[in-house]
Backbone of each chain as ProteinMPNN parsed JSONL, in Angstrom:
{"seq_chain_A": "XXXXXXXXXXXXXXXXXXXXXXXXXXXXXXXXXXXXXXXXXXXXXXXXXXXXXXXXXXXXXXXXXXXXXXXXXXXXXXXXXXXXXXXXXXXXXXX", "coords_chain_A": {"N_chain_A": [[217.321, 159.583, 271.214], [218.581, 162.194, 268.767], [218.487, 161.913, 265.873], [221.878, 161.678, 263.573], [222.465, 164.164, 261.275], [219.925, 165.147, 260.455], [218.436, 168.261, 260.975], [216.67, 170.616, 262.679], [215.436, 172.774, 261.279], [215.547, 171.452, 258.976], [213.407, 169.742, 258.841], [210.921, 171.532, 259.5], [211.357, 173.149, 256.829], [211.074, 171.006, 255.26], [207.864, 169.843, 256.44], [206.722, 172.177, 255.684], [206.746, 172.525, 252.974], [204.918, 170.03, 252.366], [202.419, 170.949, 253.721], [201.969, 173.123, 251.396], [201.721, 171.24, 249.495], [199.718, 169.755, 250.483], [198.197, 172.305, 250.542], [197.208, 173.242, 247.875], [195.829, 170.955, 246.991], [193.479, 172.207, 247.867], [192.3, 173.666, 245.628], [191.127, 172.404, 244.373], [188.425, 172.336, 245.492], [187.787, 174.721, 245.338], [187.646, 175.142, 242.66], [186.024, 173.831, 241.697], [183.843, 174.132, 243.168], [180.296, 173.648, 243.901], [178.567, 175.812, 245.208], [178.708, 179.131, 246.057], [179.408, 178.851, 248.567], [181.134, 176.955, 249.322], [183.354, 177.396, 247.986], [183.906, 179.745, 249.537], [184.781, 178.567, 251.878], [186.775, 176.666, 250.949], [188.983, 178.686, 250.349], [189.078, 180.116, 252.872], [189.908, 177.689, 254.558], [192.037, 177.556, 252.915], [193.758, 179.796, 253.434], [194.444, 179.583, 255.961], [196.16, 177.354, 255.925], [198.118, 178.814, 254.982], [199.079, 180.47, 256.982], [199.999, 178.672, 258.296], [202.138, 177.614, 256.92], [203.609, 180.206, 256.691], [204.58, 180.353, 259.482], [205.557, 177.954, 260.078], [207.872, 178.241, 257.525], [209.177, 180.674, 259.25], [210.069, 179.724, 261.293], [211.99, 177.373, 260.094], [213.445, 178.948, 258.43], [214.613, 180.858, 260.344], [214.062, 183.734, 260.768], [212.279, 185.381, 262.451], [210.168, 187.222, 261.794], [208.262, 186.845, 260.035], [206.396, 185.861, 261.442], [205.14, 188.259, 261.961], [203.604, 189.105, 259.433], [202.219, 186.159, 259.345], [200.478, 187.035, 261.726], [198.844, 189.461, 260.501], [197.656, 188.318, 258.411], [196.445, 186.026, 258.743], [194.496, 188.01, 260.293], [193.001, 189.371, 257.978], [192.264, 187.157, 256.788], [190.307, 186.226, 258.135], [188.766, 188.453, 258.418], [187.842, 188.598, 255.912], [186.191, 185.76, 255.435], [184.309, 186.285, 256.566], [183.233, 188.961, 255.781], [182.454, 188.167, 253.211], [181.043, 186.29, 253.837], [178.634, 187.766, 254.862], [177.443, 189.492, 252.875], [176.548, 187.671, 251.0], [174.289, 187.062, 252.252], [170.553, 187.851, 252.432], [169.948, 190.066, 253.995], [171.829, 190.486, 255.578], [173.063, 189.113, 257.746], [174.992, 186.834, 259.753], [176.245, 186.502, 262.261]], "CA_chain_A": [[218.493, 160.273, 270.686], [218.661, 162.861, 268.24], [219.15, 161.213, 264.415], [222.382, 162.709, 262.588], [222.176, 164.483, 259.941], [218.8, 165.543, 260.303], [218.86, 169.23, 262.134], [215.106, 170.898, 262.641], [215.154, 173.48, 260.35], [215.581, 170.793, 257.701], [211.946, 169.589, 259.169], [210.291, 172.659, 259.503], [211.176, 173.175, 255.455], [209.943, 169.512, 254.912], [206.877, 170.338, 256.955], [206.21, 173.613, 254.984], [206.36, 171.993, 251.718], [203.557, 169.296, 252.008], [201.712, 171.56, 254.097], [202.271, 173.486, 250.407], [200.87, 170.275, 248.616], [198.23, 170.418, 250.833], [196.953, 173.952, 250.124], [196.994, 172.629, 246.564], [194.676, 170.387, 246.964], [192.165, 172.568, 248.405], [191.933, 173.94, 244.681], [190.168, 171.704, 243.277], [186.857, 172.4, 246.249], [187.499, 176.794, 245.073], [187.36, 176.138, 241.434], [184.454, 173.019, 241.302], [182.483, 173.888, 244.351], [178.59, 174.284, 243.412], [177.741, 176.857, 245.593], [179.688, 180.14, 246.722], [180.071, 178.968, 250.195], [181.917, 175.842, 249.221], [184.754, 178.087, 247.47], [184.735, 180.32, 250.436], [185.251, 177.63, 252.624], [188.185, 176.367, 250.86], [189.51, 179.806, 250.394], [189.486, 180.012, 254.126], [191.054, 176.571, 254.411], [194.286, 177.833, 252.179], [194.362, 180.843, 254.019], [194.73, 179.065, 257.277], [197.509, 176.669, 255.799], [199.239, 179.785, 254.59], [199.535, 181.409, 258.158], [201.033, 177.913, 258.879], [203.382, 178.034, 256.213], [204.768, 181.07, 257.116], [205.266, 179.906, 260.657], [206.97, 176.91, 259.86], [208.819, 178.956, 257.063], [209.717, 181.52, 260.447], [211.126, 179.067, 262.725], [212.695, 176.671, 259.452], [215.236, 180.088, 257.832], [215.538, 181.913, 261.15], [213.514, 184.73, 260.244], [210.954, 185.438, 263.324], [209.407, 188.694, 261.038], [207.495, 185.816, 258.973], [205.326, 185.969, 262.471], [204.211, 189.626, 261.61], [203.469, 188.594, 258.686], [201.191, 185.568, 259.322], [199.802, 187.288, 262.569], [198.128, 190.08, 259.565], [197.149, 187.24, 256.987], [195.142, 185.663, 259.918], [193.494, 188.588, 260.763], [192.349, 189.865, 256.955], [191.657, 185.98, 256.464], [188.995, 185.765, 259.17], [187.724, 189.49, 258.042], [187.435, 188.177, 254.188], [185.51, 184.67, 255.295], [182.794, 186.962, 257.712], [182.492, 189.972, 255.279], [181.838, 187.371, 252.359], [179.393, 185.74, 254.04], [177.869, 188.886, 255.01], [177.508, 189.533, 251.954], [175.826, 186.923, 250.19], [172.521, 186.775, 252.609], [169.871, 189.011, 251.995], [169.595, 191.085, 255.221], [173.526, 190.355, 256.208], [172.591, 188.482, 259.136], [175.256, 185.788, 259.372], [176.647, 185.78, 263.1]], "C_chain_A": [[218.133, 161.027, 269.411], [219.662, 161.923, 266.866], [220.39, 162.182, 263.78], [222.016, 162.921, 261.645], [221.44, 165.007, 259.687], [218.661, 166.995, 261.033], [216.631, 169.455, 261.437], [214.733, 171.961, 262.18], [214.886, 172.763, 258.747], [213.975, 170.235, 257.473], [211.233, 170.098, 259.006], [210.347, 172.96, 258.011], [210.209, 172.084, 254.594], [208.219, 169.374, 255.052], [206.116, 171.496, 255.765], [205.718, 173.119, 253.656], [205.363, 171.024, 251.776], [202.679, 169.605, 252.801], [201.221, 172.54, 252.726], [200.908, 172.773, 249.293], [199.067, 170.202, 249.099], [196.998, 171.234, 251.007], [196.769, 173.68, 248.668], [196.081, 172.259, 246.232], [193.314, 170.954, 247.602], [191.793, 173.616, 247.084], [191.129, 173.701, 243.903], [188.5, 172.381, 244.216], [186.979, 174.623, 245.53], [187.853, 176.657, 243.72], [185.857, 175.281, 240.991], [183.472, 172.98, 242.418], [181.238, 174.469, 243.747], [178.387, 175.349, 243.646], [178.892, 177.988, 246.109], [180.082, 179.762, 248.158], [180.885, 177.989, 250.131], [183.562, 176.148, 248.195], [184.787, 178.88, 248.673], [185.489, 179.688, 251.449], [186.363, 177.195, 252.158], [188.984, 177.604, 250.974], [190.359, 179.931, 251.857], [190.339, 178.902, 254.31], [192.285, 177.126, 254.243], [194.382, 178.948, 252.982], [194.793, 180.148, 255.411], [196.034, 178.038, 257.16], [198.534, 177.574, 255.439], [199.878, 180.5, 255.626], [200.069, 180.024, 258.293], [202.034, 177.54, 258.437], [204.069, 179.106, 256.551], [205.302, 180.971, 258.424], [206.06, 179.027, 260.667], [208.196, 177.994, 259.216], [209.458, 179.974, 258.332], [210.866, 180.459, 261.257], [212.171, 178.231, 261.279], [214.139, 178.01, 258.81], [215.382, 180.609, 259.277], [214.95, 183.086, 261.084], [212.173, 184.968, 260.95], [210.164, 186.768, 262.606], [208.167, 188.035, 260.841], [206.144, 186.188, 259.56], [204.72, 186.948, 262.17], [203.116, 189.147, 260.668], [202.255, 187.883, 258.404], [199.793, 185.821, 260.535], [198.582, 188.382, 261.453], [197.336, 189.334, 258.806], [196.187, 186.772, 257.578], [193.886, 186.171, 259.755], [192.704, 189.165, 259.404], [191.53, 188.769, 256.452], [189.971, 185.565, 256.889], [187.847, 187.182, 258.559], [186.835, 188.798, 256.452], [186.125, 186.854, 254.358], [184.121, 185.551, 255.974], [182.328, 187.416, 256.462], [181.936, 189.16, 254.078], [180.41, 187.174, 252.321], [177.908, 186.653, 254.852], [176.862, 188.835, 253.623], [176.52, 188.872, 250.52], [174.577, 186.713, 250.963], [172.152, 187.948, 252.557], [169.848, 190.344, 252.948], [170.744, 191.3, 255.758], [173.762, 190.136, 257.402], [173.479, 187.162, 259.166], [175.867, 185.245, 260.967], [175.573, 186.07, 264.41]], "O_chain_A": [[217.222, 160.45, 268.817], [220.817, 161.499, 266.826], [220.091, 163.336, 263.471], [221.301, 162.168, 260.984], [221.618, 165.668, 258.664], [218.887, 166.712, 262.209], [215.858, 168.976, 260.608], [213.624, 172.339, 262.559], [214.32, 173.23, 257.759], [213.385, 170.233, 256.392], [210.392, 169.563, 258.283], [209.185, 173.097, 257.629], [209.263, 172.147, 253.809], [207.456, 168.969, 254.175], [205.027, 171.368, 255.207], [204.559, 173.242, 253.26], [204.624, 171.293, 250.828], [201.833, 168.719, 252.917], [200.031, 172.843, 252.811], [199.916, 173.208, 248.708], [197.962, 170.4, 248.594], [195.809, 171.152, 251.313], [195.688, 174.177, 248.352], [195.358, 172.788, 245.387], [192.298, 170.286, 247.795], [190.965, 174.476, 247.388], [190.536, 174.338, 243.033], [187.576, 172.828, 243.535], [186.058, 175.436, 245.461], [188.35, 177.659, 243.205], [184.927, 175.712, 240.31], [182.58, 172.156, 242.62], [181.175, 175.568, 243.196], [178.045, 176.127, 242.756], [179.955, 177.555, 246.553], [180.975, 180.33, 248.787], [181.645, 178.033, 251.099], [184.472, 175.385, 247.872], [185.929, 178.81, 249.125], [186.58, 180.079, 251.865], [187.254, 177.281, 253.003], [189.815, 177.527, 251.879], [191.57, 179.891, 252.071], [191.549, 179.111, 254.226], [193.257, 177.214, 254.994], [195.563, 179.042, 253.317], [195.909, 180.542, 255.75], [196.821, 177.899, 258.097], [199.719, 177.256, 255.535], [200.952, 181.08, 255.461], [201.243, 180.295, 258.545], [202.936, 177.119, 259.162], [205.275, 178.94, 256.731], [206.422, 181.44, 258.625], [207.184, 179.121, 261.161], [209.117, 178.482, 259.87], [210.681, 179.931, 258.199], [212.042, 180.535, 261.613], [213.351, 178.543, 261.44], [215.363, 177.877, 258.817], [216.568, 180.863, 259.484], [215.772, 183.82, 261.632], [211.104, 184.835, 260.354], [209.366, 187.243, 263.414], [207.119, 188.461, 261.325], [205.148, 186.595, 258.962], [203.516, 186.738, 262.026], [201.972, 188.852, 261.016], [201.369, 188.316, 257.667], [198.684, 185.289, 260.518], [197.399, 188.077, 261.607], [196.221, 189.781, 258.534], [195.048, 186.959, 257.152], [192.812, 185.678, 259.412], [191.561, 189.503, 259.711], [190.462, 188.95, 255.867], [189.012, 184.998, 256.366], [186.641, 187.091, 258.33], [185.651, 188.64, 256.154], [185.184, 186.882, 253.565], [182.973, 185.214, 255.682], [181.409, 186.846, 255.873], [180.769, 189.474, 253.846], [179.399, 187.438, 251.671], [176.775, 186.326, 255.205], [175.794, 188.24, 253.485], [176.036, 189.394, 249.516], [173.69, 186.142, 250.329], [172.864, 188.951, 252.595], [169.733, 191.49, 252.516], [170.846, 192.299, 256.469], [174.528, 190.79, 258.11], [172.903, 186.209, 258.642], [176.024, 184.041, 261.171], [175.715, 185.462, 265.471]]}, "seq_chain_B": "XXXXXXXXXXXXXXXXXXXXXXXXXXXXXXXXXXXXXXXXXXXXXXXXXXXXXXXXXXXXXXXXXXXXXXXXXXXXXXXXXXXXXXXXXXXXXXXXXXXXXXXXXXXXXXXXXXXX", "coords_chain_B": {"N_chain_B": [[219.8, 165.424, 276.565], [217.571, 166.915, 277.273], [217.675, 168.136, 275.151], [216.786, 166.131, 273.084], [214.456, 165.246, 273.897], [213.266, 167.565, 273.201], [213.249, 167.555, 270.802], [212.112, 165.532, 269.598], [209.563, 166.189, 270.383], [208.934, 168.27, 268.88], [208.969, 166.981, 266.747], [206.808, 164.907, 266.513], [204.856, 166.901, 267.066], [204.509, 168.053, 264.452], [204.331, 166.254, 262.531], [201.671, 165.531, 263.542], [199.557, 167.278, 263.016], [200.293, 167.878, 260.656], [198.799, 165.212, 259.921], [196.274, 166.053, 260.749], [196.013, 168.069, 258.781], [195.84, 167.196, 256.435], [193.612, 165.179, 256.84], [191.543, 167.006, 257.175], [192.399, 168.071, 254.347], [190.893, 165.842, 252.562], [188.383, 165.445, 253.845], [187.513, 168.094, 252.809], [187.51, 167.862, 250.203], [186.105, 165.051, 249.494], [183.881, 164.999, 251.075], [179.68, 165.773, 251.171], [178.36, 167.768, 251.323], [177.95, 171.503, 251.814], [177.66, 171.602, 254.648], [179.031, 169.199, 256.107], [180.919, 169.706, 255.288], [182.166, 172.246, 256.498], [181.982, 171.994, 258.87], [184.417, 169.529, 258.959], [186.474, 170.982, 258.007], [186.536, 173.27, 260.046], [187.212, 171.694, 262.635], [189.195, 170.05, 262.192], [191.222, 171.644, 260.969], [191.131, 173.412, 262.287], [192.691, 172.018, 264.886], [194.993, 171.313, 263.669], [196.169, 173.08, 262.795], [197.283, 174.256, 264.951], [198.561, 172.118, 266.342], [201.056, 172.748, 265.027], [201.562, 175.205, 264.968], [201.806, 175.042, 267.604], [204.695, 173.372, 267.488], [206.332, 175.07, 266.589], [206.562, 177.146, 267.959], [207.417, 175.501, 270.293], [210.196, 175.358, 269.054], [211.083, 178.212, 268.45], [211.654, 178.637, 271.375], [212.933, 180.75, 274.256], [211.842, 183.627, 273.498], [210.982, 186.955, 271.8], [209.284, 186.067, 269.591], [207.978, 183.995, 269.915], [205.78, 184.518, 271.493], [204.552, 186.238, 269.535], [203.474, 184.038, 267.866], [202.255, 182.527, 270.284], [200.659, 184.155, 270.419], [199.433, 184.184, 267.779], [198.389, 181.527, 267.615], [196.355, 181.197, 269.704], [194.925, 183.364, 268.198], [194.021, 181.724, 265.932], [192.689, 179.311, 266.514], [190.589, 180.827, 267.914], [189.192, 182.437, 265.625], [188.886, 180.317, 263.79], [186.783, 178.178, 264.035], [184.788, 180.29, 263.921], [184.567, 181.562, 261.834], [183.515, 179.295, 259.796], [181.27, 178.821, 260.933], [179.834, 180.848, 260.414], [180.017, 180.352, 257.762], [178.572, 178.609, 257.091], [175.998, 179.338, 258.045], [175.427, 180.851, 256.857], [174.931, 179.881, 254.406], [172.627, 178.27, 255.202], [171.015, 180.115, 255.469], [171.159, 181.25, 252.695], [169.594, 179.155, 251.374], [170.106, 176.614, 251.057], [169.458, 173.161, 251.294], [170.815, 170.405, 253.56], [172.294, 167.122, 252.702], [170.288, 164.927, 253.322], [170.139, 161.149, 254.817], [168.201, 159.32, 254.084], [167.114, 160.046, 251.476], [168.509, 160.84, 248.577], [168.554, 163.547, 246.296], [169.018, 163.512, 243.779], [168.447, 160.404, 242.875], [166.261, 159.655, 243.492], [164.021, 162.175, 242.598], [161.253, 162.126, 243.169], [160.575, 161.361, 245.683], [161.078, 163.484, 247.048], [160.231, 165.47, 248.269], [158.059, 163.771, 249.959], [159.588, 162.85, 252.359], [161.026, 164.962, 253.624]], "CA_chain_B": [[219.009, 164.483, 276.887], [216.266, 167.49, 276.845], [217.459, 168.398, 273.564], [216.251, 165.065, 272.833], [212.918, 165.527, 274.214], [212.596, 168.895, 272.479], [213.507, 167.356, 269.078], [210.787, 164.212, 269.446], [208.406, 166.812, 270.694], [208.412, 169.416, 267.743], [208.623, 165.794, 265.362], [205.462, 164.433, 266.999], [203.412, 168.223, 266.65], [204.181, 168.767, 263.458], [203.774, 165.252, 262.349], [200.453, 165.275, 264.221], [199.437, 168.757, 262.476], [200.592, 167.444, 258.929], [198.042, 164.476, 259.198], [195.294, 166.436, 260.813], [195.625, 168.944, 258.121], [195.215, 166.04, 255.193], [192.045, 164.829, 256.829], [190.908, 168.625, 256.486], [191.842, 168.391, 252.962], [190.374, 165.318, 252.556], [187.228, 165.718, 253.945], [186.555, 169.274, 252.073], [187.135, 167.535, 248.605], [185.427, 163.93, 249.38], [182.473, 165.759, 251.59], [178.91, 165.31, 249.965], [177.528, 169.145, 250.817], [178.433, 171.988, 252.646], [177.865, 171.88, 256.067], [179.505, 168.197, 256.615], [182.643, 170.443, 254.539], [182.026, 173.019, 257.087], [182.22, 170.623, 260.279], [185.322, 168.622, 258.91], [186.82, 172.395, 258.019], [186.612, 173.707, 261.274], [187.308, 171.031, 263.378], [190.765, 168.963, 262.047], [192.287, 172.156, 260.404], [191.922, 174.177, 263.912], [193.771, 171.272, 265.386], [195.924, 170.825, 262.777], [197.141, 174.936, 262.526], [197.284, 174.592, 266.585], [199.843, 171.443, 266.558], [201.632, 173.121, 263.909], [201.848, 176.771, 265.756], [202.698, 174.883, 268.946], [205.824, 173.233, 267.154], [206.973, 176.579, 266.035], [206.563, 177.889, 269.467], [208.645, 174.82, 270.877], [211.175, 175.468, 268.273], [211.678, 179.139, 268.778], [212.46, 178.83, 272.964], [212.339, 181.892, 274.986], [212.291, 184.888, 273.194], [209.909, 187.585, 271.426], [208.983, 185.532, 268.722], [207.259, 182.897, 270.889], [204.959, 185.613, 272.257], [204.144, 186.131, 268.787], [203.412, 182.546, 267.833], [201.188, 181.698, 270.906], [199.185, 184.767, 269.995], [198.752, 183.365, 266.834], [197.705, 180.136, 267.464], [195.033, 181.904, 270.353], [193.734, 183.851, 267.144], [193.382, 180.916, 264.837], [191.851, 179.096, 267.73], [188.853, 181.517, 267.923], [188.758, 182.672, 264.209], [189.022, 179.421, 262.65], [185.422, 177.864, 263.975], [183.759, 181.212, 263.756], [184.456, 181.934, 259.97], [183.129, 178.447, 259.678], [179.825, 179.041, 261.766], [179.297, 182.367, 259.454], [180.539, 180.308, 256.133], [177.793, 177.434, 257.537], [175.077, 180.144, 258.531], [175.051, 181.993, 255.438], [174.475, 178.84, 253.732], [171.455, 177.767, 255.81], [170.296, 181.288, 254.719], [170.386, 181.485, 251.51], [168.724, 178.056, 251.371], [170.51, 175.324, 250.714], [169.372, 172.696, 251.773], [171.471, 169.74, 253.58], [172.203, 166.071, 252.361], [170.38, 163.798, 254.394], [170.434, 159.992, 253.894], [167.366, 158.72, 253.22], [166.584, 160.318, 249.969], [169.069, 161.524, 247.608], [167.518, 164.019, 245.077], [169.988, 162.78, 242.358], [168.395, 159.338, 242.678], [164.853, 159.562, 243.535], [163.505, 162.904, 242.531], [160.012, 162.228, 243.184], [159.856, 161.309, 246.922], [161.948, 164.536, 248.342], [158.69, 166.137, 249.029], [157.348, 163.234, 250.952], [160.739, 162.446, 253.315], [161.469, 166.042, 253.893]], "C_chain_B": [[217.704, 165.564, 276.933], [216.584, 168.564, 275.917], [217.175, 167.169, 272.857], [214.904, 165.181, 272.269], [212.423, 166.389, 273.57], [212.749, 168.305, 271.03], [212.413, 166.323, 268.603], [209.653, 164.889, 269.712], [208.379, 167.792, 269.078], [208.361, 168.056, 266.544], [207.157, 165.379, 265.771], [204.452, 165.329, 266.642], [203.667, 168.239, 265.453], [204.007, 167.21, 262.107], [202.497, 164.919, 262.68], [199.449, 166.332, 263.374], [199.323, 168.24, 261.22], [199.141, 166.366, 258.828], [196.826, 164.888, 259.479], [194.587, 167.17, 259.322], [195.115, 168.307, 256.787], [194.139, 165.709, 255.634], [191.419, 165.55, 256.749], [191.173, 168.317, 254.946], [190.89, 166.968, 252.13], [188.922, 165.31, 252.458], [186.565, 167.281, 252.789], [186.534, 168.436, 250.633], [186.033, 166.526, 248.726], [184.097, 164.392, 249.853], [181.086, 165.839, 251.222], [177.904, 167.11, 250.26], [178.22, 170.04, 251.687], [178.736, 172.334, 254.299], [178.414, 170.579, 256.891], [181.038, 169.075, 256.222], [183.213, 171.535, 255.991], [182.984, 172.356, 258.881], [183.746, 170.036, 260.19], [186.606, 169.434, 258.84], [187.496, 172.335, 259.306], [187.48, 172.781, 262.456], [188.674, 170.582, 263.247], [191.542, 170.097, 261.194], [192.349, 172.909, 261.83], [192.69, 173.262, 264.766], [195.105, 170.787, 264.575], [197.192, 172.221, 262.878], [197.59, 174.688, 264.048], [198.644, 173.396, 266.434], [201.041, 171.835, 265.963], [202.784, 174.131, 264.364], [202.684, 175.927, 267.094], [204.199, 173.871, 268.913], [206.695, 174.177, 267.143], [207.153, 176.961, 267.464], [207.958, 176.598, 270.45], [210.093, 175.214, 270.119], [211.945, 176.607, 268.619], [212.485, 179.598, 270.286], [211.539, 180.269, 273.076], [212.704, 183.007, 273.966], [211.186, 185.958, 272.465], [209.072, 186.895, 270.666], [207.847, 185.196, 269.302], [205.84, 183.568, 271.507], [204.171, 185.706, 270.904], [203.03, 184.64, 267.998], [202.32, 182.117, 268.589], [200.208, 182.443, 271.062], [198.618, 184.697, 268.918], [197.948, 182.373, 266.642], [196.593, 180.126, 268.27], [193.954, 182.419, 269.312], [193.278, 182.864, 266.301], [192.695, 180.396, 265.761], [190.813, 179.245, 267.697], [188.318, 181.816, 266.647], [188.345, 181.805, 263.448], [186.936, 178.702, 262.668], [184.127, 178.918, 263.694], [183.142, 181.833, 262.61], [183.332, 180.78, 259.882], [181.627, 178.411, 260.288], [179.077, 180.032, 260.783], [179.269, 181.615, 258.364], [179.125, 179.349, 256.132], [176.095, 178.311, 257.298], [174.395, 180.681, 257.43], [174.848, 181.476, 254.483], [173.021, 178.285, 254.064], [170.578, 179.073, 255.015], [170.019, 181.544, 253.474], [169.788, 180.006, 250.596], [169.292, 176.869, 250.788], [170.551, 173.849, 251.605], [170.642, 171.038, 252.468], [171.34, 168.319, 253.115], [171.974, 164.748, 253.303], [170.513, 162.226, 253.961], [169.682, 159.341, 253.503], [166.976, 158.899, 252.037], [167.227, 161.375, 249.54], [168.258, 162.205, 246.775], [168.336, 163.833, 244.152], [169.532, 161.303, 241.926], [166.934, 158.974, 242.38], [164.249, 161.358, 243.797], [161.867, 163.354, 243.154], [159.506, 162.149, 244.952], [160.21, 162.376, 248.093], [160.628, 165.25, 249.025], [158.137, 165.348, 250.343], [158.593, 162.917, 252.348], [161.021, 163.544, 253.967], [160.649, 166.922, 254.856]], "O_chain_B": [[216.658, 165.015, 276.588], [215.99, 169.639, 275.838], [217.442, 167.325, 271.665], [214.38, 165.212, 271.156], [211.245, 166.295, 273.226], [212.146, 168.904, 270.14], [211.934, 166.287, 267.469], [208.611, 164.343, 269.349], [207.41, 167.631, 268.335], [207.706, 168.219, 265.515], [206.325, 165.755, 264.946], [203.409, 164.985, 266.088], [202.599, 168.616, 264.97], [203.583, 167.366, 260.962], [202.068, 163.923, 262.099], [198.349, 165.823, 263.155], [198.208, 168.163, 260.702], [198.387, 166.537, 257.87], [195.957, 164.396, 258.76], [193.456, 167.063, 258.847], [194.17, 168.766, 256.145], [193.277, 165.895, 254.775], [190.36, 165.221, 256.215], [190.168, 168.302, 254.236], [190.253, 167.234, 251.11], [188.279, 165.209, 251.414], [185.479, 167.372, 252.217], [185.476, 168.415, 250.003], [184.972, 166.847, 248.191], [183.147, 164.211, 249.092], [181.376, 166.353, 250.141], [176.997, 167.497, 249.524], [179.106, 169.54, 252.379], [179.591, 172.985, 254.899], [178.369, 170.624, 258.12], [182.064, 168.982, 256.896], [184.374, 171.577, 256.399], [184.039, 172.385, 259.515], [184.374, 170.022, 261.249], [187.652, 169.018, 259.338], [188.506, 171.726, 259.66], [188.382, 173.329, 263.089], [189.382, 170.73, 264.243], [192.549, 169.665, 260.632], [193.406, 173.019, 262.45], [193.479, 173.863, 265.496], [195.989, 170.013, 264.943], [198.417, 172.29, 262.977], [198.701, 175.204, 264.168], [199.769, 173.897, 266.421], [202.084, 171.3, 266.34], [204.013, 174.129, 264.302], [203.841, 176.133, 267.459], [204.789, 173.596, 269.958], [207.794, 174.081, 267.688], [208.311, 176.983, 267.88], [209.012, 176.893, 271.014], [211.08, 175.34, 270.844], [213.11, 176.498, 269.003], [213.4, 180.402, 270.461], [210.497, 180.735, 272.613], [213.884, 183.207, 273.678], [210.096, 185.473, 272.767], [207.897, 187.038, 271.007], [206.83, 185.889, 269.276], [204.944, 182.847, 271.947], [203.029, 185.255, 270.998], [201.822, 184.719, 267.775], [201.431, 181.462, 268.046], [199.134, 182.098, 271.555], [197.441, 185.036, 268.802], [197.048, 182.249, 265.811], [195.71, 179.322, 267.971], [192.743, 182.198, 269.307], [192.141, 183.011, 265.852], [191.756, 181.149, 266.018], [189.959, 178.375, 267.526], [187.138, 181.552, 266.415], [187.586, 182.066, 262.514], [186.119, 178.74, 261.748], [182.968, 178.638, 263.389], [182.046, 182.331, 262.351], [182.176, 181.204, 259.887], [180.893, 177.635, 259.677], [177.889, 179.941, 260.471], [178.396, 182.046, 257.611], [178.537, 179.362, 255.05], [175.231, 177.911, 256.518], [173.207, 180.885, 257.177], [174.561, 182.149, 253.493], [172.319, 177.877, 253.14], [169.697, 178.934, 254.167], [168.938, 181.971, 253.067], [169.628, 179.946, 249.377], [168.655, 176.24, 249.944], [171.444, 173.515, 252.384], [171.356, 170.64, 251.547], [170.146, 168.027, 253.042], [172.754, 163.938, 253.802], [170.959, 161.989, 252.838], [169.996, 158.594, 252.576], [166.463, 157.954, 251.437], [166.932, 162.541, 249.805], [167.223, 161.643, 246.418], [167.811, 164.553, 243.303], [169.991, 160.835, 240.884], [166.477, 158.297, 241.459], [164.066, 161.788, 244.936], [161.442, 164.465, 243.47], [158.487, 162.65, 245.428], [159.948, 162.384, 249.296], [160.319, 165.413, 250.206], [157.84, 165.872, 251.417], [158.041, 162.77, 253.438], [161.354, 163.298, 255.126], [161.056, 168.041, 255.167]]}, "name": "protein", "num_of_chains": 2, "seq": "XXXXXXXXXXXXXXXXXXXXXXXXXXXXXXXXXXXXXXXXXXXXXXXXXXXXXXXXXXXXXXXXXXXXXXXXXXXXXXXXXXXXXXXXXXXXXXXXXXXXXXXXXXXXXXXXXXXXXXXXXXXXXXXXXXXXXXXXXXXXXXXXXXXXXXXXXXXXXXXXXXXXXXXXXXXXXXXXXXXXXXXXXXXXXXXXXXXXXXXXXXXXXXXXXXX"}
C-alpha cells in the first residue's frame, strides 16, 4: 500500500538533496587529489551526479525541460573528462 | 494496486541508486591511488546514475519526456566507463605508477626497486 502523506515528488526532492550531499563530498578528492587525474576523476564524478540531480529535480517539480538540460551537461561532461585527458599525455594518445 | 507497485518500484531504484552512489563517493575519497579510484568510479556510479535515471523514467509514464530520460541513461551508460578508461589511461601514461601490496614506498623506500 501506498504510505499517506508521502506523494513521490516529495521523494524525488528528498532523493535530489543527498544525492546533493553526495556531490559534496566528492570535493574533498578535486581539491586534495595528488595528481591531476584524481581531480578529474572526481570532477567527472560531480558531473555525473549533477545530470542525476537534474533528473530527479525533472520528474520531483514537474518540469520535463530539466531533461534537455541534463541530456547537454552529459554530453560536455564526457567531452571535458576525454579532452582533459588528452591533454595531459605527451602525444594525446589516451583512447 | 499497480499504483502500488509503481510507488515501491521508483522507492526501491532510487533507494538502490542513492546507496550505490555513496559507495562511489566512498570509494573515490577512501581509495589508496588512482586506478582502484578509477575502477570504483566507473563501476557503482554507472549503476548508481542508471537506477536513478530508471526511477525518473518510471515516474514520468508514457510521454516525451521518458524518451528523453532512457536516452539519457543509454548515454551515461557508455560515457561513464569510457571517460574513466581515458581518465585511467592517461594516468598509466604519464607514469604513475600503481599501489601494489607488497611494498609501500611510504614505508620501505629502499626495497621498491627490488619488488617491482
Amino acid at each position: 500500500m501506498i504510505p499517506a502523506g508521502i506523494s513521490i515528488e516529495e521523494i524525488f526532492l528528498l532523493a535530489a538533496a543527498l544525492f546533493v550531499v553526495l556531490a559534496i563530498m566528492m570535493f574533498y578528492r578535486a581539491v586534495a587529489g595528488p595528481t591531476t587525474q584524481d581531480r578529474l576523476l572526481a570532477v567527472n564524478v560531480l558531473g555525473t551526479n549533477t545530470v542525476v540531480i537534474l533528473a530527479l529535480l525533472a520528474a520531483g517539480l514537474g518540469e520535463p525541460w530539466f531533461l534537455d538540460v541534463a541530456l547537454i551537461y552529459a554530453l560536455l561532461n564526457f567531452l571535458m573528462a576525454v579532452a582533459i585527458s588528452k591533454f595531459t599525455v605527451e602525444r594525446g594518445g589516451v583512447l | 494496486m499497480i499504483e502500488s507497485i509503481r510507488f515501491w518500484a521508483i522507492v526501491v531504484l532510487v533507494v538502490a541508486g542513492l546507496f550505490f552512489t555513496f559507495v562511489s563517493a566512498v570509494g573515490v575519497i577512501r581509495l589508496p591511488d588512482i586506478y582502484a579510484r578509477a575502477h570504483t568510479a566507473s563501476q557503482t556510479d554507472t549503476l548508481g546514475a542508471g537506477l536513478a535515471l530508471a526511477a525518473v523514467a518510471i515516474a514520468l509514464g508514457w510521454q516525451h519526456a521518458t524518451v528523453y530520460t532512457v536516452l539519457l541513461l543509454f548515454f551515461v551508460f557508455i560515457t561513464n566507463p569510457t571517460a574513466a578508461h581515458a581518465i585511467a589511461r592517461s594516468a598509466a601514461e604519464t607514469g604513475i605508477e600503481p599501489v601494489t601490496g607488497d611494498s609501500s614506498p611510504e614505508e620501505d623506500p629502499d626495497e621498491e626497486g627490488e619488488t617491482s
